[in-house]
C-alpha positions, -999 to 999 in steps of 0.1 A, spaced: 9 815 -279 47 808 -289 47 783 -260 13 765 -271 23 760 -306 57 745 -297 44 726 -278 15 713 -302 34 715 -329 43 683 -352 50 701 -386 56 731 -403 57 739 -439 91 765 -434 86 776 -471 48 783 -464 55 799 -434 79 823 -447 57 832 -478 28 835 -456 47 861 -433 63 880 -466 26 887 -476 8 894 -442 33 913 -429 52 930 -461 84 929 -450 108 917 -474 137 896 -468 168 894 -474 175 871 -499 204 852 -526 193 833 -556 219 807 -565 214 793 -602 234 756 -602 243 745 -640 253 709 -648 240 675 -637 251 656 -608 266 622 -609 249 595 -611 217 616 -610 191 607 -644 174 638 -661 138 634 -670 124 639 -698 113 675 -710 138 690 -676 160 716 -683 198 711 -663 195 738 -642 181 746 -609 179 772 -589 182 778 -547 170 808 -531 181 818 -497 166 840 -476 168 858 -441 145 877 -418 145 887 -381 122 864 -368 119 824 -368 98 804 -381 79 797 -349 75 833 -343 65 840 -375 40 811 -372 23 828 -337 20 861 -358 1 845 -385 -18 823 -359 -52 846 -359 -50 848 -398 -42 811 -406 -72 800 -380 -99 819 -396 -94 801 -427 -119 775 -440 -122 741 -437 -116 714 -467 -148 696 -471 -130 663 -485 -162 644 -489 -171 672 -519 -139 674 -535 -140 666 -574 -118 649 -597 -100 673 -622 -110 703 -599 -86 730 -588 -66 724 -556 -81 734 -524 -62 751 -495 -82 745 -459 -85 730 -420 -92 694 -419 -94 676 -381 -84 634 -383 -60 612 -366 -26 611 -378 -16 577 -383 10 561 -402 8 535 -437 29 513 -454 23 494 -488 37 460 -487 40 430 -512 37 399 -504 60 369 -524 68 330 -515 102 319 -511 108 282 -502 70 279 -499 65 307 -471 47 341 -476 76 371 -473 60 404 -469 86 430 -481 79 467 -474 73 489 -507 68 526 -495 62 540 -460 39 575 -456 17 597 -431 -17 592 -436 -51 613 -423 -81 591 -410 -114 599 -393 -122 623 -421 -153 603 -430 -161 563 -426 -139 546 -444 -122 576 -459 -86 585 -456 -59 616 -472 -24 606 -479 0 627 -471 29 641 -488 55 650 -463 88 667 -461 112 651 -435 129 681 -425 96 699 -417 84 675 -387 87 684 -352 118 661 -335 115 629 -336 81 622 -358 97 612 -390 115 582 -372 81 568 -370 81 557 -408 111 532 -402 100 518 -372 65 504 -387 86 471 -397 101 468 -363 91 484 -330 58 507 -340 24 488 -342 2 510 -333 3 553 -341 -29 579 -338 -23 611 -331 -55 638 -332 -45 660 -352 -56 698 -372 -42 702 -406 -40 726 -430 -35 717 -458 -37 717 -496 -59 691 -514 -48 676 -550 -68 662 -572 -49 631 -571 -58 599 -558 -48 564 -549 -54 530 -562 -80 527 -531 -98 562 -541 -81 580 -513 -72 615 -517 -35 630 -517 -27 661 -498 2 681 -489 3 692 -452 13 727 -444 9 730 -412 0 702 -385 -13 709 -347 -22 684 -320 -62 684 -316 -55 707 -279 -83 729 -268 -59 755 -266 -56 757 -301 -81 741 -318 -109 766 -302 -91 790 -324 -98 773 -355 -132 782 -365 -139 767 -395 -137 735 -378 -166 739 -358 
């Protein structure tokens, strides 16, 4: 199972993972909670933010990948997110969605010297296939991708023009939106679409 998940695997949700394992398996970890005072420079406080943050570090046995095989039977007989259904001002939704991973980027377009000059505004991972015409952004941390995925964002202005991956996800859906109606989500855990894995999942079939 280790070897099919590495193998499959194009991100991972470490925090999840780890909070996941704490409560299936009840072992508690070893851990340190740092409390920073004082504002960095240069950095802005917003409003209504107190200065102080907090880090908590923590240790256990096993990696992430072998916590992730462990929780494999548990995290595939969870249910899948019906996006179609999901309501505005609703609660958020944890669940299995199956799309093709794909990559977006919102661009502007100005004249200068009488030509059209497209300058790139923001660059993000984006869910399609859900349903015609229908996609879920996705809220990603770069640190959390398998090697080498996150590279693909900078390269949409250069060498990338096409990307589709099939893809599993689970995820959690926000009640938050776009200016073209799409949903926003934030991937926990992302598979390639192999029949290895994916007859696993039940909820998504």
């Amino acid at each position: 199972m280790q070897k099919a998940l590495l193998n499959s695997l194009v991100y991972l949700d470490k925090d999840f993972i780890a909070d996941s394992y704490e409560i299936w398996s009840g072992d508690n970890a070893a851990s340190t909670l740092t409390k920073h005072h004082g504002q960095k420079a240069g950095a802005s406080m917003l409003p209504f933010s107190a200065d102080v943050s907090a880090q908590e570090s923590r240790t256990y046995p096993v990696s992430t990948l072998q916590m992730l095989a462990q929780l494999w039977t548990h995290l595939a007989e969870q249910p899948a997110v019906n996006v179609g259904e999901f309501a505005e001002r609703s609660a958020s939704e944890f669940g299995w969605v199956q799309g093709q991973l794909s990559t977006f980027q919102v661009r502007s377009k100005t004249q200068k010297d009488g030509l059209d000059v497209v300058q790139p505004q923001s660059s993000h991972f984006q869910l399609r296939g859900i349903e015609q015409g229908r996609y879920v952004n996705l809220i990603t941390t770069p640190d959390y991708f398998a090697s080498g995925f996150n590279a693909l964002l900078p390269l949409q202005m250069t060498l990338l023009n096409k990307f589709t991956l099939p893809v599993c996800i689970y995820m959690r859906l926000l009640p938050a939106k776009d200016h073209a109606e799409n949903w926003v989500a934030v991937p926990l855990l992302i598979v390639e679409s192999r029949p290895t894995l994916t007859r696993d999942i039940q909820a998504l079939f």
